[in-house]
N, C-alpha and C positions, 0 to 999 in steps of 0.2 A: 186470304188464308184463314183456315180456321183460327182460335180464341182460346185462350183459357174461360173458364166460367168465371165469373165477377163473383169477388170475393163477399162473403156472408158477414153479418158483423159477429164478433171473435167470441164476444161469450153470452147464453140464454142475458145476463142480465143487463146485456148493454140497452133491453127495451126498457122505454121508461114511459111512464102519462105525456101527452103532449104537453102539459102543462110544468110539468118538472123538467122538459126535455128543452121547452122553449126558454126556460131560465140559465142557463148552459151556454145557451147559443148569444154568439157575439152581433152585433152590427154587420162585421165581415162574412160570417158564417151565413147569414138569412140572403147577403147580397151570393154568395155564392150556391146557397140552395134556389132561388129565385134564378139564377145564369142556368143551373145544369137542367133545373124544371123547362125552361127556355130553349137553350140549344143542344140540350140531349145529354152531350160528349165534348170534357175538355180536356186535355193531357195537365198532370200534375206541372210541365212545364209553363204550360198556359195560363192558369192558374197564380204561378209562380211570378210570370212577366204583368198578370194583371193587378195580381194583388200584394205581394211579399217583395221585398227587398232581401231577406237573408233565406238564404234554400234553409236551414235549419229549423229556421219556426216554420215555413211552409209543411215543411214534413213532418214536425210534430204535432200539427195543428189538425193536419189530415191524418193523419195515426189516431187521432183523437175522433175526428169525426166518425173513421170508419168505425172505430171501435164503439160509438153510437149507435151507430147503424144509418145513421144522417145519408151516407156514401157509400156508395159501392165501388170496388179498382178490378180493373182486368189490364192485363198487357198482351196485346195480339203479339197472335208470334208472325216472326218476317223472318228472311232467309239467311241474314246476318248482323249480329249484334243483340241486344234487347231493346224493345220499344219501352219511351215512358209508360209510366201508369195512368191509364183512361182513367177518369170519374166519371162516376152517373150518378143519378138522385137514387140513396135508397131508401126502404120503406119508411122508416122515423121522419126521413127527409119528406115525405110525400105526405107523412102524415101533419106533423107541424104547419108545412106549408097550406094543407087541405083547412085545417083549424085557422091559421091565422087568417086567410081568405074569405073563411064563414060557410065554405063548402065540403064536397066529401074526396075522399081517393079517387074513388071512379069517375066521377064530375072533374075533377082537377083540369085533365083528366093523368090517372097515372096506373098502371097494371103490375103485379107483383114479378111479371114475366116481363119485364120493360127489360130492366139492368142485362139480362141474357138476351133478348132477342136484339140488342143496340151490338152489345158483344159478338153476334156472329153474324148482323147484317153485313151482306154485301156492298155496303153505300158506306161502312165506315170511314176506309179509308179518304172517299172523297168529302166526306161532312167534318174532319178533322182537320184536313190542305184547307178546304174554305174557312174553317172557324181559327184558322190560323193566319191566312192573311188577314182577318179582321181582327184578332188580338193583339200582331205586334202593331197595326193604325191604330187602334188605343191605348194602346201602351204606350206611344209616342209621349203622349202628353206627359205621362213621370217624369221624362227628362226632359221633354221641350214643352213647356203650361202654352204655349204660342198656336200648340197644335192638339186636337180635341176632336174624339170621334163620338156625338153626341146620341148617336142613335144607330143602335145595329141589329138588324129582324133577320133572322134566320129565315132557311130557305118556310118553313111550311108556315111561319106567318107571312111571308109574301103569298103565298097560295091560296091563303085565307084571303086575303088583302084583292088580289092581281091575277087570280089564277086562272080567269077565263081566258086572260090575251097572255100570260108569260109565266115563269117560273125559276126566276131568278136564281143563284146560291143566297144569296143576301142583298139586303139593302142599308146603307150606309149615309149617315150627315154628319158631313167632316167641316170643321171651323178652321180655320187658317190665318193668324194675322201678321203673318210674317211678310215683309215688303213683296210687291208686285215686281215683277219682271220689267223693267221699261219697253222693252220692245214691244210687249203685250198690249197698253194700259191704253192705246188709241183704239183697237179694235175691239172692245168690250165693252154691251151697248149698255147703259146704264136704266133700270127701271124709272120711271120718275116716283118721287118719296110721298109721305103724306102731307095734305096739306095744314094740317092741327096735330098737336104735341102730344105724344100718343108717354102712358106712367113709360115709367125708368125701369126699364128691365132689369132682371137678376144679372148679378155680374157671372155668373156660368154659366147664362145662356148667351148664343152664338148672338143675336140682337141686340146685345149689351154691347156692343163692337162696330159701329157703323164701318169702319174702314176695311174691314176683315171681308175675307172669303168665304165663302160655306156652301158649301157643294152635296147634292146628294147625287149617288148612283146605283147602281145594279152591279152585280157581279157575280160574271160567271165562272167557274172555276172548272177548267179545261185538263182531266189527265191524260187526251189524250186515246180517249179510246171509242169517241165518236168518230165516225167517218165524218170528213169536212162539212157534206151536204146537210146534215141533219145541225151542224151549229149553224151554219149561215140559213134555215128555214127558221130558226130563231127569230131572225130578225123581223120575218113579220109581226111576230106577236110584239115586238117592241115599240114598232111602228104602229101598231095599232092602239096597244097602250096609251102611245102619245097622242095620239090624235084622239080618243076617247076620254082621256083626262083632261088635255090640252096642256099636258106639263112635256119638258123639253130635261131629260134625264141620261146621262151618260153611262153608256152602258161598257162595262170594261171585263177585258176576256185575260184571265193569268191563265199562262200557257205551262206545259212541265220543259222545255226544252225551246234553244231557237231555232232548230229544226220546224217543228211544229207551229211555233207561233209564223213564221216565213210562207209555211202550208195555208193556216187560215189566215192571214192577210191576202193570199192570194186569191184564195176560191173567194171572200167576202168582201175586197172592198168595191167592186162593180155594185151589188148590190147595198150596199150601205150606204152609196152613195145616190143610188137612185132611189132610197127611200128618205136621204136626208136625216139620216139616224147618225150622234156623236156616240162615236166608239172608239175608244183607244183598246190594245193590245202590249201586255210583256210577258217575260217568261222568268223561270226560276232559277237561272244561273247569272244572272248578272252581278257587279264586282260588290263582294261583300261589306259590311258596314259595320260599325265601331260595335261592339258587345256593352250593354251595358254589364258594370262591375261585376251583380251578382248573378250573371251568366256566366258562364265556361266556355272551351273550345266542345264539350260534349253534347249540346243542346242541340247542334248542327242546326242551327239558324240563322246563321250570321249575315242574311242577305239584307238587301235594303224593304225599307216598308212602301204601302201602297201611298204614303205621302211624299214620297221621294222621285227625285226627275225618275219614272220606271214605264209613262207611259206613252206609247207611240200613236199617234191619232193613224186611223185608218183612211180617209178622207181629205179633203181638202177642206182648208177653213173658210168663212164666208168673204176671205181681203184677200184668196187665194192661193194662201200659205201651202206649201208643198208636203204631203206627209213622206213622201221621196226622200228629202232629208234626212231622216234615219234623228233629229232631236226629236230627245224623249223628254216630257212633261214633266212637272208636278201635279198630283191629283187638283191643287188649289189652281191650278194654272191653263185648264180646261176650259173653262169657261173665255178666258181671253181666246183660247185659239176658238175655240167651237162656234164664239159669239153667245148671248144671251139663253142661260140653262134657266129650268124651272122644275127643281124638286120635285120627285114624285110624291113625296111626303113631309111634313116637316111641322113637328105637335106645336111652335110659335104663331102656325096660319092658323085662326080661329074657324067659326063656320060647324053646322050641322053634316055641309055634305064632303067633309075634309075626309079624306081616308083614314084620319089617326083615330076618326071617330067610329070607326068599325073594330078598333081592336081591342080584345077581351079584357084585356088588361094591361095596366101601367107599363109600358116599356123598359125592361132594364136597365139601368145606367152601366157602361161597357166596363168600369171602375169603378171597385166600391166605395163607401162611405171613410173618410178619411176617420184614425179614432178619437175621440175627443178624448185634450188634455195632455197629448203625447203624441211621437212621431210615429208613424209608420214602417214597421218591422216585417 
């Protein structure tokens, strides 16, 4: 549906020099102009679960930015209720970021006609479901430090990345050290390690953890409105991926209904399995999960996150394991059923012909900079 217009900043003097404008801006504020330059479009809720603990300072914080000009807000209209309020990068925000990077607007790249034309595309809706399932798997880690979504590329850096053989919603590297499943821990083949004692990793990287899980994958985000045949030709490119990289990547399909995910389980798992591709599938009604505090019953998000038993392997695993059963996974817990996964990316594997090394710039961290000297508000 159509949009309001993204709001303009409130008065001529909120422009300021990049240089006065970047003196303003917090640690928090740069990690979130650096996300929206990134993934376009995030709901002030999003925002809220990424970076804030109290709604209060989140929305004076953003009141402030808009009134920068840092940020642009629109709220799509829908047929009942009111939608949050979208953020998008606005021009201050494009300009600072342009300056700090050593480049220009246009280079960034960013257009003065972004903030509107994001407002009435057609693909909002569905770039918003996908940037939501990957906000509450980072968000996880606020309340469980156990669980860690180290790396999140939106869909058009996958295209930059992958775009001859696929075109993912996103791509994701989740850490997990929470104990194994025992039923699992026989079937999951193990790589063999180095033979020499390689430095002492950063304690936030997922490699600092030999016991731990870390899984990357794909994900596609289904509303729904493909006919079945055109997701299951998908999977060739998936397949092809894999065998072109030689990395072994679980590809996972959130469905809007179990209607629907029952639909493409059925037209793809023939296929999935004749090409030996690990896919799991869920949907968006399964039984809801605990809110954290400074959420409400109004957020309407109370579902479980993608690190939560949510997902149903389409296939059979390599010891036989039935995906008939109707048990659903944990994202970490993939690899024991699927056997032996291999990141399609993952910035820890060094190497000139790594893919991390195509990409334009430093990857966003999913969460920002914690603030020095004080707790996080």
């Amino acid at each position: 549906m159509p949009a309001h217009q993204p709001n303009p900043p409130r008065t001529p003097r909120a422009a300021a020099a990049p240089a006065r404008m970047a003196a303003r801006l917090t640690a928090r504020d740069w990690w979130l102009i650096d996300m929206l330059h990134t993934h376009r479009v995030l709901t002030s809720t999003q925002v809220l679960r990424l970076a804030y603990t109290a709604r209060r300072t989140a929305n004076a914080r953003l009141a402030r930015l808009l009134h920068y000009g840092v940020i642009q807000t629109f709220r799509p209209l829908q047929e009942a209720g009111s939608a949050p309020a979208h953020l998008v990068l606005g021009p201050q925000g494009a300009t600072v970021l342009a300056a700090r990077r050593g480049t220009t607007v246009r280079e960034l790249p960013w257009r003065a006609d972004e903030p509107a034309r994001i407002a009435h595309s057609t693909h909002l809706a569905h770039t918003v479901g996908a940037n939501e399932v990957m906000v509450r798997l980072a968000a996880e880690h606020r309340t469980d430090p156990r669980l860690a979504l180290f790396l999140w590329l939106p869909a058009r850096v996958c295209a930059h990345l992958w775009g001859d053989w696929i075109h993912p919603d996103a791509y994701g590297l989740h850490h997990d050290t929470t104990p194994e499943p025992e039923p699992f821990r026989a079937h999951a083949p193990r790589a063999p390690g180095p033979r020499t004692r390689a430095p002492r990793p950063a304690p936030d990287r997922p490699e600092a953890h030999p016991g731990a899980r870390t899984t990357g994958f794909f994900l596609e985000y289904d509303r729904g409105t493909e006919p079945a045949w055109r997701v299951a030709a998908k999977l060739d490119g998936y397949a092809a991926h894999a065998a072109g990289t030689r990395t072994r990547t679980p590809l996972l399909i959130h469905t809007p209904t179990p209607a629907r995910e029952r639909l493409l389980r059925t037209r793809l798992a023939d296929h999935a399995a004749d090409l030996d591709l690990p896919v799991a599938t869920t949907h968006a009604h399964l039984a809801p999960a605990e809110q954290p505090l400074h959420l409400n019953r109004f957020d309407h998000d109370t579902g479980p996150t993608a690190a939560d038993p949510v997902w149903l392997p389409l296939t059979a695993g390599p010891d036989g394991a039935d995906p008939h059963l109707g048990i659903r996974l944990r994202l970490a817990d993939l690899a024991s059923y699927f056997g032996l996964l291999v990141p399609a990316l993952d910035p820890a594997v060094p190497g000139p012909d790594a893919d991390h090394s195509r990409l334009d710039v430093e990857p966003v961290p999913p969460l920002p900079p914690r603030p020095a000297g004080r707790s996080r508000r």
